[in-house]
MARSETOR-497172 format. One record per residue: x, y, z of N, C-alpha, C in turn. Coordinates in steps of 0.05 Angstrom, whole numbers, plus 5000, padded with zeros to 4 digits. Layout:
! MARSETOR-497172
XYZXYZXYZ/...
! end
This chain:
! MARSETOR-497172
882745917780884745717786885845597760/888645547757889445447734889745177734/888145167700888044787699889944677710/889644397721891344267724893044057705/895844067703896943917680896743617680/894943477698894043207700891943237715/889243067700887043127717886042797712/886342637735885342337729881942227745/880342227739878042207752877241857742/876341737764875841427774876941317758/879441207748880141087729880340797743/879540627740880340287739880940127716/882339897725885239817706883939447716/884039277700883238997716885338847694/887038607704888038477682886938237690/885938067683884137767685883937677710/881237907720880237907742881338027763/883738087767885838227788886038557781/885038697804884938987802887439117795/888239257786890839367787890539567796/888439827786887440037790885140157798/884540107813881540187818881140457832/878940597810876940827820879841067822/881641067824882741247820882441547810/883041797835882542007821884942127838/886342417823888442527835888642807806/889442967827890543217806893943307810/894643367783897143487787896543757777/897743967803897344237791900144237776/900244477766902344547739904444667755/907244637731910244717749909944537792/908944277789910344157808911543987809/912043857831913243597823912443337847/911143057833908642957845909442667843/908842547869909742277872907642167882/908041947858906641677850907541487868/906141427898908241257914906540957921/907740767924907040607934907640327938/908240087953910939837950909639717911/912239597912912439537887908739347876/907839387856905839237855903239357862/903039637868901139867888899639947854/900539917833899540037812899740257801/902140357805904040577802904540597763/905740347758906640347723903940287719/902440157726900040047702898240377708/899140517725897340847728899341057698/901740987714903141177686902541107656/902240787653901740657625898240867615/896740837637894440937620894741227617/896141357630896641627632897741737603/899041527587901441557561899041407536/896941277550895041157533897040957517/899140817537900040567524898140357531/895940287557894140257556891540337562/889440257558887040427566884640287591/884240557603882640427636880440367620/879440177640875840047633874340267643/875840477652872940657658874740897664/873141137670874441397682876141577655/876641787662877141987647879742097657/882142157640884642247643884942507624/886042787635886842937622889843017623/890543157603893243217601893643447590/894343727609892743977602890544057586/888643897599885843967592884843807566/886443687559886743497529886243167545/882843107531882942887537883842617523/883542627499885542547472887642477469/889142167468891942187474893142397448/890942377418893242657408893142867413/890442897432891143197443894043157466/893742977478894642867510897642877507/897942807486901042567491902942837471/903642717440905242807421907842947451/907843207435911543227446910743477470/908543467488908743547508908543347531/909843177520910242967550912542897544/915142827566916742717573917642397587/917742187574917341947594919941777600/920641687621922441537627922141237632/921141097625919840807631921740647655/919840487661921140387684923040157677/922140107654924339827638925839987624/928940017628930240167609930939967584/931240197553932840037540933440227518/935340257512937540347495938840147474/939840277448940740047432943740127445/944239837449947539787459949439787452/949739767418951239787395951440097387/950240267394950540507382951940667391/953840947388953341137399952041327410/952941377437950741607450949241817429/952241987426950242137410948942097392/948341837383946741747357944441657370/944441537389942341377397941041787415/942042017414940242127426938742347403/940642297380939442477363937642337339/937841997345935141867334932641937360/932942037384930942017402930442287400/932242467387931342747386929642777365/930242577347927942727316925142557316/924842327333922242167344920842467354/922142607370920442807376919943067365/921843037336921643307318923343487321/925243437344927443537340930043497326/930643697301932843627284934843797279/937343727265939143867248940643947274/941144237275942944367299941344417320/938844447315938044467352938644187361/937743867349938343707362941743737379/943243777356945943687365946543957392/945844177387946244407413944544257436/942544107432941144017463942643807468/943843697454945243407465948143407477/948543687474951443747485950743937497/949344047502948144127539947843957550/945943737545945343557574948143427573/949243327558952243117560953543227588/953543497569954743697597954643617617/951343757617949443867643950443567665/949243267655949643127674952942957670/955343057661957943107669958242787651/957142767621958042607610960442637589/959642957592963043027571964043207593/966943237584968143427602970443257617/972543337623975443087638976542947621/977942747629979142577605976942407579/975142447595973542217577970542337568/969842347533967542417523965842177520/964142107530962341867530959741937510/960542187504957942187482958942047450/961641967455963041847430962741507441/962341337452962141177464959940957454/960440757461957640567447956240587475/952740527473951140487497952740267519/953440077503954239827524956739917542/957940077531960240167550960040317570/958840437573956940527589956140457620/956440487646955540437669952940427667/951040217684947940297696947640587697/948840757711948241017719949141027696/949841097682950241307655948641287636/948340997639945840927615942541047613/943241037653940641187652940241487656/942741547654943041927647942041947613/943041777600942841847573939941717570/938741597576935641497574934141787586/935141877617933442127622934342327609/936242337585937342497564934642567544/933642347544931742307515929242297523/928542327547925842377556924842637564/928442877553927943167558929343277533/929943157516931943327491930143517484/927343417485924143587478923543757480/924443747510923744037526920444017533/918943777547917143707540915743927573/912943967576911944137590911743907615/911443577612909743397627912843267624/913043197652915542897647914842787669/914042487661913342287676915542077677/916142047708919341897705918741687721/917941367722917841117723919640967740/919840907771922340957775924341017774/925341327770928141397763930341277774/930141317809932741247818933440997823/931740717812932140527821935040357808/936240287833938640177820942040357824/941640637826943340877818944940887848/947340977839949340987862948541257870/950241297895948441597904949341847879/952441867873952842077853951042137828/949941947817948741977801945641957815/944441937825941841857848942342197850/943742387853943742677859943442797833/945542757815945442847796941342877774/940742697778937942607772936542897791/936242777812935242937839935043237834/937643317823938443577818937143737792/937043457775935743667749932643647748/931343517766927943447772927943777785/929643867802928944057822929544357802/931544307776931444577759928944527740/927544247734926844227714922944357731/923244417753921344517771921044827772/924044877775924545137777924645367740/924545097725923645227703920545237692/918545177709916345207713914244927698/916144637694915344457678914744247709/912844127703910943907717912243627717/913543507741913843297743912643157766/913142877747910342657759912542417762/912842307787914642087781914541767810/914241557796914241397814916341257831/915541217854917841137876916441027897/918240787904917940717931920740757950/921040957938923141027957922441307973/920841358003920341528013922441738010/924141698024925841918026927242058005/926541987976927342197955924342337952/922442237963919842297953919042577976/920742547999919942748015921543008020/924143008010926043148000925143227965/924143197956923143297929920443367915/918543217930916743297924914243527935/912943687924910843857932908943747948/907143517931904843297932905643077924/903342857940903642587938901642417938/901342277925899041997928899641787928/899341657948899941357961898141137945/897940937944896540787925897940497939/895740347947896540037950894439867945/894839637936892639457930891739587903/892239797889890039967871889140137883/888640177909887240357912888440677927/887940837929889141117938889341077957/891141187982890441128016890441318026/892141578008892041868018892542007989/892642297985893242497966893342747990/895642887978895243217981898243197982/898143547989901843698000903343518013/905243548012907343428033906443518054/906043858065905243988085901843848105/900343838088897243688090897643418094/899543248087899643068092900242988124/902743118124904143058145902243218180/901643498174899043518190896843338193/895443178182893343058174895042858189/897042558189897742338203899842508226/899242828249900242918264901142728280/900242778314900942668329904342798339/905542688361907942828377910342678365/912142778352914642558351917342778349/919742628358921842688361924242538355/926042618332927942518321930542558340/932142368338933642378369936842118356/938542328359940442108354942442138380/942241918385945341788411947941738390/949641788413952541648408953041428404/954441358394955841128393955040948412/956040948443956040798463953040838476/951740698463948840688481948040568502/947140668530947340488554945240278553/944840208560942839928563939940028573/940940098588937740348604936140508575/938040608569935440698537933740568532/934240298534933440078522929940018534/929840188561927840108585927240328574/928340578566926140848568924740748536/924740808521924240718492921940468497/922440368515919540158524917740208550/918540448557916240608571914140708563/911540528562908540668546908040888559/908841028589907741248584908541478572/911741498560912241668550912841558524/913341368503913941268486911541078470/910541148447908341008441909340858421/911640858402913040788380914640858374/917040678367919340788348920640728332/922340858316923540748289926240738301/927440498309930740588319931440508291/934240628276936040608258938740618274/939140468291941340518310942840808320/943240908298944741228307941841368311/940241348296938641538297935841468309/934241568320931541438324928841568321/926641488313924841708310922041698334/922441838349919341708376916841798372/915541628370912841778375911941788402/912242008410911342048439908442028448/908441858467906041688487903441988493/901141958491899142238492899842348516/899242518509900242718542903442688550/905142538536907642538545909042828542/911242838560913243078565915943008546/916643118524918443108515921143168517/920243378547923143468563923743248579/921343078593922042868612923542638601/921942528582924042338566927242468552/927842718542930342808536931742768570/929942898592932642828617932642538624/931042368627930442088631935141968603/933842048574936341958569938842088584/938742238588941142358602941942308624/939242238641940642098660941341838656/940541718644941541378640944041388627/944941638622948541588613949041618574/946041718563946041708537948042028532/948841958502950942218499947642338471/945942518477944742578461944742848445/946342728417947442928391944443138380/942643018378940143068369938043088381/936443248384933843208405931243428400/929443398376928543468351925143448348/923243608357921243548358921243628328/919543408315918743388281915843348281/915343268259913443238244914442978233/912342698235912042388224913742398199/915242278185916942248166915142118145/914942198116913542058101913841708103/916641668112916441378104915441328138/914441428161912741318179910141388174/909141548156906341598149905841378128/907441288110907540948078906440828107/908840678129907840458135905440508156/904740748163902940688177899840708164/900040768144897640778121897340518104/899540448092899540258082899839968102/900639868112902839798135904039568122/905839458147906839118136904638968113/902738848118900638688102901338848080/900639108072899639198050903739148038/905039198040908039258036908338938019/908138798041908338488033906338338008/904738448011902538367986903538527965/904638867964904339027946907438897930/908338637931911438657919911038397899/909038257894908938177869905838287850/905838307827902838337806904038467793/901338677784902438937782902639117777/905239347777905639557776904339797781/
! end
């Protein structure tokens, strides 16, 4: 079996008296891509910080292909995106990426050929306007943080650990990101990245580890996961005009045990022993127009709250990280 390109065994983290991290263990196999999930405050950044040996656990052992040493660990086979961005604001892009290219030893003309790929790649040059001539401040949120995830890959690093990426990002650029995690996979490099946002986490990722309070609440596949919190459910979207009567079936315990309505859409967990054809004719007869009618598998973000749940969600949004 091939090492794994993160190997973290019981690591705990305490800042004056308050756990951040406790006992912590999780592996990342190599070429995936692995989410660090949990509500804000779960110990997600203070896990990436010891991971980069910006700080160090009171206990437990962290590897980073097999290198337990941040100089074996760290130097320029890691990639990082921090969760606090910052860029000098006075500069030009391409200046501010080819001082971030030679921090990592990259110089002369390979810097400048990688910096006008990615410009490219995420559609900062090209149309009327070159923004790699541009000062940082001029710059959109989203752009700023294309050119920040600019410099956490000019490297070409084997490990990229990305710190909330999408927080903040309009969807065009929220894809654009999305898109180069899924080549930067398909070029056989290991990403590790934190989110409490389920649904980029379940659309992108292989594996996952949940973490609240400090502590782990689940690890494995997306696939193992989602088997493992089974049970019956069915994604189901109505029309527009919903009759009132839905309203009674959806609060029928013997066929309905829970649900997530999002108005258009809804997700049921169907009651034990329930008939899933009975409840699909039950809406039809009550006059529902039903677009969707979808036996699934629990959605990661109904496996967060039902692992973590409300309490843990509400506690996990101040400390930290």
């Amino acid at each position: 079996m091939a090492e794994p390109a993160l190997d973290i065994q019981n690591i705990r983290k305490s800042f004056d008296g308050h756990v951040a991290v406790r006992d912590l263990s999780l592996q990342v196999p190599r070429g995936t891509v692995f989410g660090l999930l949990g509500p804000n405050g779960a110990g997600k950044t203070t896990t990436i910080r010891m991971i980069l040996d910006i700080i160090e656990p009171d206990s437990g052992t962290i590897s980073v292909f097999g290198q337990s040493s941040i100089q074996g660990r760290a130097g320029n086979r890691i990639g990082y995106l921090p969760e606090e961005r910052g860029l000098y604001k006075k500069m030009q892009v391409r200046r501010v990426l080819k001082f971030l290219a030679e921090l990592k030893g990259v110089r002369g003309r390979d810097a400048d050929k990688r910096i006008e790929m990615w410009l490219a790649r995420l559609s900062l040059t090209g149309g009327d306007k070159d923004w790699g001539n541009a000062r940082v401040e001029e710059l959109s949120r989203g752009m700023q943080q294309k050119v920040q995830f600019i410099g956490a890959l000019i490297h070409e690093p084997e490990l990229v650990i990305l710190d909330e990426p999408f927080s903040g990002l309009d969807p065009m650029n929220a894809q654009a990101l999305k898109d180069t995690v899924v080549d930067l996979r398909r070029e056989g490099r290991t990403v590790v990245f934190s989110t409490h946002l389920m649904e980029n986490a379940e659309r992108l990722c292989d594996a996952v580890c949940i973490i609240a309070h400090g502590d782990k609440v689940l690890d494995g596949t997306i696939a193992a996961v989602k088997a493992e919190h089974g049970g019956h459910y069915v994604a189901i979207a109505l029309g527009q005009d919903r009759p009132s009567a839905v309203g009674d079936i959806f609060a029928d315990r013997s066929l309905v045990n829970r649900i997530d309505d999002s108005n258009r859409t809804v997700e049921v967990e169907l009651a034990p022993n329930a008939n899933a054809q009975l409840l699909l004719r039950k809406l039809i007869d009550a006059g529902a127009t039903v677009e969707r009618f979808e036996l699934v598998q629990p959605s990661l973000h109904r496996i967060f709250l039902d692992t973590v749940g409300a309490t843990g969600v509400e506690a996990g949004m101040s400390g930290h990280g």
